[in-house]
C-alpha positions as CSV (number, residue, x, y, z in Angstrom):
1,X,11.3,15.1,-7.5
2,X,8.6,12.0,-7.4
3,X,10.1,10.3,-4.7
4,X,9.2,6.1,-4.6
5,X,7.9,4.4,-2.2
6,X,8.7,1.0,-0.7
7,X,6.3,0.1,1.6
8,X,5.7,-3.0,4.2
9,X,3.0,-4.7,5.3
10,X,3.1,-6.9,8.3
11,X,-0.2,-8.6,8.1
12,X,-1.0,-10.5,11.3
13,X,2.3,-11.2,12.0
14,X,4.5,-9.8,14.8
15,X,3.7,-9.0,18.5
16,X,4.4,-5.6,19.8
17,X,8.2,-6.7,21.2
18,X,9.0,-8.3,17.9
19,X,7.6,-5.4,16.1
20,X,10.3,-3.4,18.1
21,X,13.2,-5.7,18.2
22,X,13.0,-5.2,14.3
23,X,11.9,-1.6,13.9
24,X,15.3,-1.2,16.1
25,X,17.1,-3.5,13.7
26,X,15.9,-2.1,10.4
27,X,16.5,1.5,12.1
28,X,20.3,0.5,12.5
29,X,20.9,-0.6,9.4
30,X,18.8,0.9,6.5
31,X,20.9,3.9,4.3
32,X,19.4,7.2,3.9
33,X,17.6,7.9,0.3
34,X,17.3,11.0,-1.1
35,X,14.9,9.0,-4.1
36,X,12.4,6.8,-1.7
37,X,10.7,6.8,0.9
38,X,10.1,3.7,3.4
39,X,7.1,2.4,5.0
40,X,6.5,-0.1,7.5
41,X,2.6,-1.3,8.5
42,X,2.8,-3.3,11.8
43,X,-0.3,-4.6,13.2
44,X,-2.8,-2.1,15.1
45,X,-1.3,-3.7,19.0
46,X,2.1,-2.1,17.4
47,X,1.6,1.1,16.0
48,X,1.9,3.3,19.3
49,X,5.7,1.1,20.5
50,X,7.0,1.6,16.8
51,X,5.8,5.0,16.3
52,X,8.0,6.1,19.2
53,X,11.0,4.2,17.6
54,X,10.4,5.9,14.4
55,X,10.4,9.7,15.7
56,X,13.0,11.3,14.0
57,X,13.7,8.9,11.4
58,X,13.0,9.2,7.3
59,X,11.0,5.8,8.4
60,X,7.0,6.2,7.7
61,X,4.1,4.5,9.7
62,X,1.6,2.7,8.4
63,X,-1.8,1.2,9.2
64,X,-3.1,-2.3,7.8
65,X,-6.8,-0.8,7.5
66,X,-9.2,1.5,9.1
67,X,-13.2,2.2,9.8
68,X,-14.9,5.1,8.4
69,X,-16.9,6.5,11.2
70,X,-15.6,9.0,13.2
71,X,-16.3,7.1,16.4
72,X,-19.2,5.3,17.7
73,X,-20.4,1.5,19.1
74,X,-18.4,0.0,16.4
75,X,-16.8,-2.5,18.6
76,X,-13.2,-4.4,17.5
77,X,-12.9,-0.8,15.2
78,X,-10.1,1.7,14.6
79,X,-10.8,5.3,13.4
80,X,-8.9,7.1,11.4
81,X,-8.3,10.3,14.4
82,X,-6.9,7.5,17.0
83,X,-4.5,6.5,13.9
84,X,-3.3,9.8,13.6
85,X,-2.8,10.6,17.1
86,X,-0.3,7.8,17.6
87,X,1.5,8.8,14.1
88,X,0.3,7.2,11.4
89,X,0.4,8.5,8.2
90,X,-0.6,6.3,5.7
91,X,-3.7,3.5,6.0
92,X,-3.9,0.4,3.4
93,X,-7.3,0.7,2.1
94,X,-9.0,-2.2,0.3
95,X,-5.9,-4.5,0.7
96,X,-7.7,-7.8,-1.3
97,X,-7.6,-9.6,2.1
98,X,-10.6,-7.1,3.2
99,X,-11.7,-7.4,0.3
100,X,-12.0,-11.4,-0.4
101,X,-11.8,-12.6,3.4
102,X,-13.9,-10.0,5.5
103,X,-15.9,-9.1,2.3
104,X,-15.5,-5.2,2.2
105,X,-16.8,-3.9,-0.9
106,X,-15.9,-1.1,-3.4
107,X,-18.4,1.2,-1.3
108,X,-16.9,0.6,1.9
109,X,-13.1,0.8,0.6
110,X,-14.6,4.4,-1.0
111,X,-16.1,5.4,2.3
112,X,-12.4,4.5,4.3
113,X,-10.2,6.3,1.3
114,X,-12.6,9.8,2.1
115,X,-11.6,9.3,6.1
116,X,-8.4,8.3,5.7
117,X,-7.8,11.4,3.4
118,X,-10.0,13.8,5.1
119,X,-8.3,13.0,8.5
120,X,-5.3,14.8,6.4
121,X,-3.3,10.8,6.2
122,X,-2.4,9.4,2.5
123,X,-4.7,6.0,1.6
124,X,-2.8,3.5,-0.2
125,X,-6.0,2.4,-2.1
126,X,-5.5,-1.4,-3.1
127,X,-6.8,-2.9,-6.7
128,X,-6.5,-6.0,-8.3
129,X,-8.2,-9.2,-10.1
130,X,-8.5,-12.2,-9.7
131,X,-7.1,-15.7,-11.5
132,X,-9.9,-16.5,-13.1
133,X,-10.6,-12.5,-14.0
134,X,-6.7,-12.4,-15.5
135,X,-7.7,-15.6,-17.3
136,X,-10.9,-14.1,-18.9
137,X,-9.2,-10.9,-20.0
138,X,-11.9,-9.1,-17.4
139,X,-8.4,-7.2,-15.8
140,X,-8.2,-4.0,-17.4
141,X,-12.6,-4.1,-16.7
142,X,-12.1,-5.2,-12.7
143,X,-9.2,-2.6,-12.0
144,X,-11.4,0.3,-14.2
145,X,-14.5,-0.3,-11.5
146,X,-12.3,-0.7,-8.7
147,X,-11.3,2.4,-9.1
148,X,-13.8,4.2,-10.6
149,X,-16.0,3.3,-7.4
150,X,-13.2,3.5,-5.1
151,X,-12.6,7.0,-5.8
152,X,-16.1,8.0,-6.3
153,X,-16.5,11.0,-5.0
154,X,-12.8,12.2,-4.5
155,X,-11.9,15.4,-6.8
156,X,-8.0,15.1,-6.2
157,X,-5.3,12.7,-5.4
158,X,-3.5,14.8,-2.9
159,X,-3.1,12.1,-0.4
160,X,-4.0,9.2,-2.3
161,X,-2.0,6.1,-3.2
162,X,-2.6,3.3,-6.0
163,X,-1.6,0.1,-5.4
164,X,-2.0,-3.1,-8.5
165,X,-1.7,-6.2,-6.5
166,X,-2.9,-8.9,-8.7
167,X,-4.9,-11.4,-6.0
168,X,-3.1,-14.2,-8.4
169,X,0.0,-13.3,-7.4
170,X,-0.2,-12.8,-3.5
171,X,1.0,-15.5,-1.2
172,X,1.5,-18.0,-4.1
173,X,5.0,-17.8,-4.7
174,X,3.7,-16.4,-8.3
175,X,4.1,-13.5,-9.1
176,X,3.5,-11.2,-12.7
177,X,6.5,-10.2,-15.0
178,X,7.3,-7.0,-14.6
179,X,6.1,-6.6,-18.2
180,X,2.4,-7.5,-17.1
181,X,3.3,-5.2,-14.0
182,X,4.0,-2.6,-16.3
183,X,1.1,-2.8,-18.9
184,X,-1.6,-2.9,-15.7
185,X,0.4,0.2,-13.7
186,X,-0.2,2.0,-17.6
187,X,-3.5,1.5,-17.8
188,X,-4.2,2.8,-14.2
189,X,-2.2,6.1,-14.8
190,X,-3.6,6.7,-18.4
191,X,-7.2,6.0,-15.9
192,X,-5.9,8.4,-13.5
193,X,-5.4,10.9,-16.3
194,X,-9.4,10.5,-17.6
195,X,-10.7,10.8,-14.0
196,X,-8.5,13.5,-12.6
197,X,-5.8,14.9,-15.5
198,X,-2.3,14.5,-16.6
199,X,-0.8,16.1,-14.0
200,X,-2.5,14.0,-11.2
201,X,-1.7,10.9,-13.0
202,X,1.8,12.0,-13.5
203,X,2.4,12.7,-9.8
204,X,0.6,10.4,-8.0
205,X,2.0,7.0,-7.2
206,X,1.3,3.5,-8.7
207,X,2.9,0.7,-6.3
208,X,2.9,-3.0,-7.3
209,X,2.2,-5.5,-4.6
210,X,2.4,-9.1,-5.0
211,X,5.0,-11.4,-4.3
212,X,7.6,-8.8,-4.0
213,X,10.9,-10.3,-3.2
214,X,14.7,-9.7,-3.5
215,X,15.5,-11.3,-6.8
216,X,12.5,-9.4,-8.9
217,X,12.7,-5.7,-7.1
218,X,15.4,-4.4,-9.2
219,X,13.3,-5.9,-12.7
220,X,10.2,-4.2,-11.1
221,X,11.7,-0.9,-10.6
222,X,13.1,-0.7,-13.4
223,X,9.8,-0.1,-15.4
224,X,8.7,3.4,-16.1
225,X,5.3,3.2,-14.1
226,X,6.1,1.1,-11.0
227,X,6.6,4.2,-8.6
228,X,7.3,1.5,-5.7
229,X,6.1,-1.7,-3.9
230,X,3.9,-3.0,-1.5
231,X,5.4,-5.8,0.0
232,X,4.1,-9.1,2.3
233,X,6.1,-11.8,3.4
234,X,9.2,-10.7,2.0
235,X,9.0,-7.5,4.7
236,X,9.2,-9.7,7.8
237,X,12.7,-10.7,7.5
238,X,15.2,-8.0,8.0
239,X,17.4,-9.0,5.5
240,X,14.9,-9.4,2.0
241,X,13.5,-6.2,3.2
242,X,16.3,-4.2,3.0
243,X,17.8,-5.7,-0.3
244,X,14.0,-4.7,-1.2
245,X,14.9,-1.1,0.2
246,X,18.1,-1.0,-1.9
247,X,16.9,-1.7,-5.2
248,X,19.1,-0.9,-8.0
């Protein structure tokens, strides 16, 4: 069974004891699925505390990014081997903060999906347009290059993620219908399909990220190709997150 995935990411929020006092919180009080799995990205200075909370839990560990050399004068970086060590299994590529913010391009995202993957960790590769892109009709043409050059390279997706979060819809209180969710999720698994065959694009999983909250998560779900979410602000706060968790 395709199990879903509900994923969190912290962003540059939380210090290392807040990152516990919740991890502890959420521990005590999230049910056990049998359907999803959940995933919690803290900030790099609280992956090694919350990793040790999370041992023997259904609870999954996340990173918010990672460099693509193996190691090296590459100072303020994080490989993907020191990741894995401290129990990471999943690492937000190309999250459209690195992309629009610090810059990264499609060839760099590429070169962090390949480590993240090869390192034997699942990359949670991160597509999405742009207002003025949506507004043009350019979406189905920026998510198609995205991931065409994203994946370049990459025969399989065993271990790979995709995540639609429309850059329109992130931090803005806005967010798309889950129709619009729909059609974009649709176009990247009928993309999927093309690149890699039916039964990849069957199997693998298509999150939607973008304003994610508690009074849209059960609309979300309920449409055949959102396999999940990818959520921001709405994972900070114990209480959205685990209505989030518990969608219907």
């Amino acid at each position: 069974m395709k199990k879903s995935l509900v994923a969190g990411n912290w962003k540059m929020y939380k210090t290392p004891q807040e990152s516990v006092t919740f991890v502890q919180e959420l521990k005590r009080s999230v049910k056990n699925y049998e359907d999803r799995d959940i995933l919690v990205c803290p900030p790099f200075t609280s992956l090694v505390p919350v990793s040790e909370l999370l041992k023997d839990t259904p609870i999954k560990l996340g990173a918010q990014n990672v460099y693509f050399e193996e190691e090296g004068a590459f100072t303020g970086e994080v490989s993907a081997k020191m990741l894995k060590e401290v129990g990471v299994s999943c690492v937000i590529c190309g999250h459209s903060e690195r992309r629009n913010i610090f810059m990264e391009t499609n060839e760099i995202i590429n070169k962090k999906v390949k480590k993240t993957i090869s390192t034997g960790m699942t990359a949670i590769l991160c597509v999405g347009e742009k207002l003025e892109e949506r507004e043009d009709e350019k979406t189905f043409d920026i998510i198609e290059t995205q991931v065409q050059r994203c994946l370049d390279g990459i025969d399989n997706t065993e271990g790979l993620v995709i995540a639609y979060e429309p850059v329109w819809a992130i931090g803005t209180g806005k967010n798309a219908t889950p129709e619009q969710a729909e059609e974009v999720h649709l176009f990247i698994k009928e993309l999927v399909s093309k690149l890699f065959g039916s039964s990849s694009a069957e199997s693998i999983l298509i999150l939607y990220g973008g304003s994610v909250k508690p009074e849209n998560i059960d609309l979300l779900m309920a449409q055949k190709d959102i396999d999940g979410v990818l959520v921001g602000g709405a994972s900070l706060k114990l209480d959205s997150f685990l209505r989030i968790i518990d969608y219907r």
